[in-house]
Each structure stands twice: as C-alpha cells, then as structure tokens.
C-alpha positions as CSV (number, residue, x, y, z in Angstrom):
1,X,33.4,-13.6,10.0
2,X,31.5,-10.7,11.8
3,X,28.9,-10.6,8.6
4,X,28.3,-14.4,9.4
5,X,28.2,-14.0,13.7
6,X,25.5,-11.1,12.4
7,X,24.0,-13.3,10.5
8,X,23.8,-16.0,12.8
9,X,22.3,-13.7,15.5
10,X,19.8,-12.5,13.2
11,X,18.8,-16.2,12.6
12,X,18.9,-17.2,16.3
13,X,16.3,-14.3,16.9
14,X,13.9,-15.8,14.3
15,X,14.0,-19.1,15.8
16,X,13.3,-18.2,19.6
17,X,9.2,-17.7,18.8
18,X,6.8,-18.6,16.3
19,X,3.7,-16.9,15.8
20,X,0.5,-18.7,14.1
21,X,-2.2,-16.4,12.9
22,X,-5.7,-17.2,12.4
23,X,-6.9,-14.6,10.0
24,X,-10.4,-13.3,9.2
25,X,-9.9,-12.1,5.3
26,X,-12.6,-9.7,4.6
27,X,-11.0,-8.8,1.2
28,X,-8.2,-11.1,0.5
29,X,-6.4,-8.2,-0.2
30,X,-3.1,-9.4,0.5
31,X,-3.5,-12.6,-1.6
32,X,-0.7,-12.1,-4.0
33,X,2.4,-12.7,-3.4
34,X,4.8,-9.8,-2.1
35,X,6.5,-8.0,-4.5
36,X,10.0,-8.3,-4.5
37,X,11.1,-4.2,-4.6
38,X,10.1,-3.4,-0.4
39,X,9.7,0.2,-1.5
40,X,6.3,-1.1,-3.9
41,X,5.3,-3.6,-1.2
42,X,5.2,0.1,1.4
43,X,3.3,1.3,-0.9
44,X,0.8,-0.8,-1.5
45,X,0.5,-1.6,2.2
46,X,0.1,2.2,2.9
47,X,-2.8,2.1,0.6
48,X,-4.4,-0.4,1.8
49,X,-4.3,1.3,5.5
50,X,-5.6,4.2,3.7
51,X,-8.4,2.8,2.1
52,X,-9.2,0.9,5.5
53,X,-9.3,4.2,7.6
54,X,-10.8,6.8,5.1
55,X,-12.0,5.3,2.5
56,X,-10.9,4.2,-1.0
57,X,-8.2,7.1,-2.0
58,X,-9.4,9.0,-5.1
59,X,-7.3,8.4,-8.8
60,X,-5.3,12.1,-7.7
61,X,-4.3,10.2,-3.7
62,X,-3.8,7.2,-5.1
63,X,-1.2,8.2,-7.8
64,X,0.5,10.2,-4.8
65,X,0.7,7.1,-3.0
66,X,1.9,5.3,-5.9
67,X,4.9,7.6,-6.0
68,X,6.2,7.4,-2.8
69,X,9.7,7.3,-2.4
70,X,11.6,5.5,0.8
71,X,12.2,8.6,2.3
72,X,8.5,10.0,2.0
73,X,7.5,6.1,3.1
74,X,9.7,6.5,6.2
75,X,7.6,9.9,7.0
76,X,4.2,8.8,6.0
77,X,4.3,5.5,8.3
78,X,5.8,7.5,10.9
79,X,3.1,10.6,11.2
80,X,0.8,7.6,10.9
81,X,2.0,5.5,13.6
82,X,2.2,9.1,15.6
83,X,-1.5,10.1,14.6
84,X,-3.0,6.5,15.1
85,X,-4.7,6.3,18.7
86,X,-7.7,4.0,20.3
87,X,-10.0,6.0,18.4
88,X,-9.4,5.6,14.9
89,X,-11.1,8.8,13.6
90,X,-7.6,10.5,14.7
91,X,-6.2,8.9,11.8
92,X,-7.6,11.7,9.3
93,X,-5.5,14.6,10.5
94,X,-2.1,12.3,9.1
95,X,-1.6,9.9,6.3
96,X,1.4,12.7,5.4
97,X,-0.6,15.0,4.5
98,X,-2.6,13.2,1.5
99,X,-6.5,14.8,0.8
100,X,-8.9,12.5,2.9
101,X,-12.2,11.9,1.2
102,X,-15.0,14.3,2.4
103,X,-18.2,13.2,3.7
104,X,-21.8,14.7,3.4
105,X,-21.1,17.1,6.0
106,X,-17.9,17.9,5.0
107,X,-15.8,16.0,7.4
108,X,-13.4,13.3,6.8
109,X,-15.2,9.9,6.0
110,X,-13.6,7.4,8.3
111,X,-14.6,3.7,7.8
112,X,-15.2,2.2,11.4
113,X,-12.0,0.4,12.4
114,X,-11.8,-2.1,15.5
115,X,-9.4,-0.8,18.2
116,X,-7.5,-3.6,18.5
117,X,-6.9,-3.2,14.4
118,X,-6.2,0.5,14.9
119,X,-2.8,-0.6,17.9
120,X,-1.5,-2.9,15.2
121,X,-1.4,-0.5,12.2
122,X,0.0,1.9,14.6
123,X,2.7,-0.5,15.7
124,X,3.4,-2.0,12.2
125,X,3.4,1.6,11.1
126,X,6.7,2.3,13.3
127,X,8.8,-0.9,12.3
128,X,7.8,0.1,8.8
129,X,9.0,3.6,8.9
130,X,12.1,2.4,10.0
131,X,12.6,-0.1,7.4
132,X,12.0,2.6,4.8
133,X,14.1,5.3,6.8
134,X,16.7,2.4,6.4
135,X,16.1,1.9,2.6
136,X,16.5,5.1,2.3
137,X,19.2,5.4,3.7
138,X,20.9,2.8,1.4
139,X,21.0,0.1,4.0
140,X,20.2,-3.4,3.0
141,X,17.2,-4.7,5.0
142,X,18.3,-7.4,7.7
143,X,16.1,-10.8,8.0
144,X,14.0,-9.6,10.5
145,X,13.1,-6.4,9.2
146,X,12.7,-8.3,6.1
147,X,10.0,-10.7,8.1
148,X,8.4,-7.4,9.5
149,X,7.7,-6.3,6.3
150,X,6.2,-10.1,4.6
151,X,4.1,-10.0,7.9
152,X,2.6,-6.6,7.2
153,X,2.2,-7.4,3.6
154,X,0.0,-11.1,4.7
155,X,-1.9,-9.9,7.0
156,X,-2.7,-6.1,5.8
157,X,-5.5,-4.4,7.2
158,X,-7.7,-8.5,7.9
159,X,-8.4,-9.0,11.6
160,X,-6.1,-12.0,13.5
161,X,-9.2,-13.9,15.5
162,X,-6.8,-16.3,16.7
163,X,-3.2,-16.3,18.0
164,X,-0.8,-18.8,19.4
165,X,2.9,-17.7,20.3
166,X,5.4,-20.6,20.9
167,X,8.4,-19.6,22.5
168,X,11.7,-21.7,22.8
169,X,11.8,-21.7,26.4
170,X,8.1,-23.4,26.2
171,X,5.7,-20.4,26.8
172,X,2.6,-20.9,25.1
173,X,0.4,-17.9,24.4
174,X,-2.8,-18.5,22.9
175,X,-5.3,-15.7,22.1
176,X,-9.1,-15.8,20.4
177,X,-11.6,-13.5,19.4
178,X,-14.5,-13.8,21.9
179,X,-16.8,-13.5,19.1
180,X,-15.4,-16.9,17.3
181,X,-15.0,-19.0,20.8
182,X,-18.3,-20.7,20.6
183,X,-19.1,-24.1,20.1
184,X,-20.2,-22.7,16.4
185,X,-16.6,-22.2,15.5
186,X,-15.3,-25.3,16.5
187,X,-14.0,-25.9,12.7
188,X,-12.1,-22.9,13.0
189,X,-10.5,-23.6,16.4
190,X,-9.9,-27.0,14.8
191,X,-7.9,-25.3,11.5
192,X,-5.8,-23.2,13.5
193,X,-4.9,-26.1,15.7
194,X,-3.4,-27.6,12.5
195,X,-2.1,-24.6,11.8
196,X,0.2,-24.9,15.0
197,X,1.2,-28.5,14.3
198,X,2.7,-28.0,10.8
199,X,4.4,-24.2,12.1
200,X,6.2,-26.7,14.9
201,X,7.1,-29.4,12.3
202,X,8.8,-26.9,10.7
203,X,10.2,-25.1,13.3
204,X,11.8,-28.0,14.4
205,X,13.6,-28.7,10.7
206,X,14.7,-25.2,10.5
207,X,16.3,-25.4,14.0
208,X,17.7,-28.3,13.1
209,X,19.0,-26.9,9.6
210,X,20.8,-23.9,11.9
211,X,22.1,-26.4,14.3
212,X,23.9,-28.5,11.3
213,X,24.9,-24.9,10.0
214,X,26.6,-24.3,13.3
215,X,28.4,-27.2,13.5
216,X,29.6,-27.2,10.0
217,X,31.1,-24.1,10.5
218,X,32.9,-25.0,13.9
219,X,35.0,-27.8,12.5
C-alpha cells in the first residue's frame, strides 16, 4: 500500500503542470529515441554538452565519455552544474576533468553558448547528477526523475524559443524569444499554439485515467 500512496504521489506531481516547448533544433541531435539503459542516455547527453561548450571531444575524450560509469556521471554533471556560470567560458576548467580541445593560442576553444542555454545545462546538470548518484547507488529511478531525464534527452543542448506552463490551479505562463515575436514568425507562434491544444487534450485524459485509478482503488 505505501509503494502504491508513493506511487500515486509521484503521479499527482506530474499532473499539476504541463510544460509545452517550442524548440529551435540546430542539429536534431536528440532525434532518436532515448535509450532505454539511463546510464547510456547520461552519457550521450554529457557529450552532447561537451561538444556544445568546447567543441567536438577528440576519439581519446570521447571514449572516456563513453565509459562513464553512474558514479563518475553523478560527479561529472555535478562539477559541471558547479563550474557552469553566466559566462559560459567557465565551463572549460570542469567537464570532470576530461582534456578540452586547445585553440590557436593555446587556450580552451569554447563554442559561444547563449546564457540563457548555459542556466539550463547548469540546472539540468544537478537533477542529473542526482539521478546518476541515485543509480549508483542502486536505487530505481522514480517517474519524475525518470521525466527529468526524457526531458534532457529531447531537448539536449537546442534552444526552447517558446514556452507555455499550464498549471492545475489555472496559471498560464507563456514565454518567447524576442528574436521570433515578429509578425514574420507568425507560423511558428501558430504551431506552438497547437502544440498547447493537443498537450491539454491530453492532459485532461490522463487526469481523467488517474481519477478512474483512484476510484477503482477506493471501492
């Protein structure tokens, strides 16, 4: 009974927002589906924050990377997340400890990474040290850290240009990009309006799924 009241909780925080995501894909990097061992889907997510903030990782970083256990996950996220600031040039003195490319002059080559990019690796960088720190510690993911990790794996390193966050209560949030909120990019405005329509149709089954769930269980 107390794994199911767990359970239940876990489900009842999933259903008090949604989140629709407009996404600008620049590499469509994240276009396959997740794979289904977390510890491979870290890894490939760590590479792909590499390769946005340094550069692509040479054959020797890249087979580090591709070796990562959980517990060396949970610390590379982590001194990550703690090296990430505004100024995403910072970024080169972590990545736990892996060789950075060199430029001409000898100094790191960072690619140019928007600051609003840079806060939410950071951030995704914590939850994901804790999920590994959790998988390494033997402990079965929970569904939200299990919706954590899909999330990172969608979106990777693309920049969101448009946000809406529904939440039950009926707070709307929506957030755009000022460089896509012209007239030009009506069509886009237009897609992610769609986009909110069918997350709400479906929000509205799967509360009504848990709801019949509930009841079920209470007679």
């Amino acid at each position: 009974m107390a794994d199911i009241a767990g359970q239940l909780a876990e489900l009842g925080k999933d259903l008090i927002t949604r989140q629709v995501n407009l996404i600008l894909a620049t590499g469509g990097m994240s276009a396959e589906p997740m794979p289904a061992d977390p510890v491979v889907a870290m890894r490939q997510i760590y590479r792909w924050y590499y390769d946005r903030l340094l550069g692509e990782p040479g054959s020797d970083t890249d087979n580090q990377i591709g070796s990562l256990t959980a517990a060396a996950l949970a610390t590379a996220f982590g001194e990550l997340a703690d090296g990430l600031r505004a100024d995403s040039r910072d970024a080169r003195r972590t990545l736990a400890g892996l060789t950075p490319p060199q430029g001409p002059t000898g100094g790191s080559a960072v690619v140019a990474a928007s600051q609003r990019l840079v806060l939410r690796m950071r951030a995704t960088s914590r939850d994901l040290a804790l999920i590994a720190g959790h998988l390494a510690a033997g402990t079965e993911l929970t569904p939200s850290e299990r919706a954590v990790l899909r999330k990172a794996w969608e979106i990777g390193t693309d920049e969101v240009i448009m946000q809406t966050t529904i939440s039950v209560d009926g707070d709307v949030v929506f957030r755009a990009d000022s460089r896509y909120t012209s007239e030009a990019h009506q069509a886009l405005f237009d897609l992610h309006d769609r986009s909110c329509a069918s997350a709400m149709r479906t929000w509205k089954d799967v509360v009504g799924a848990a709801i019949d769930l509930v009841k079920g269980m209470l007679k």
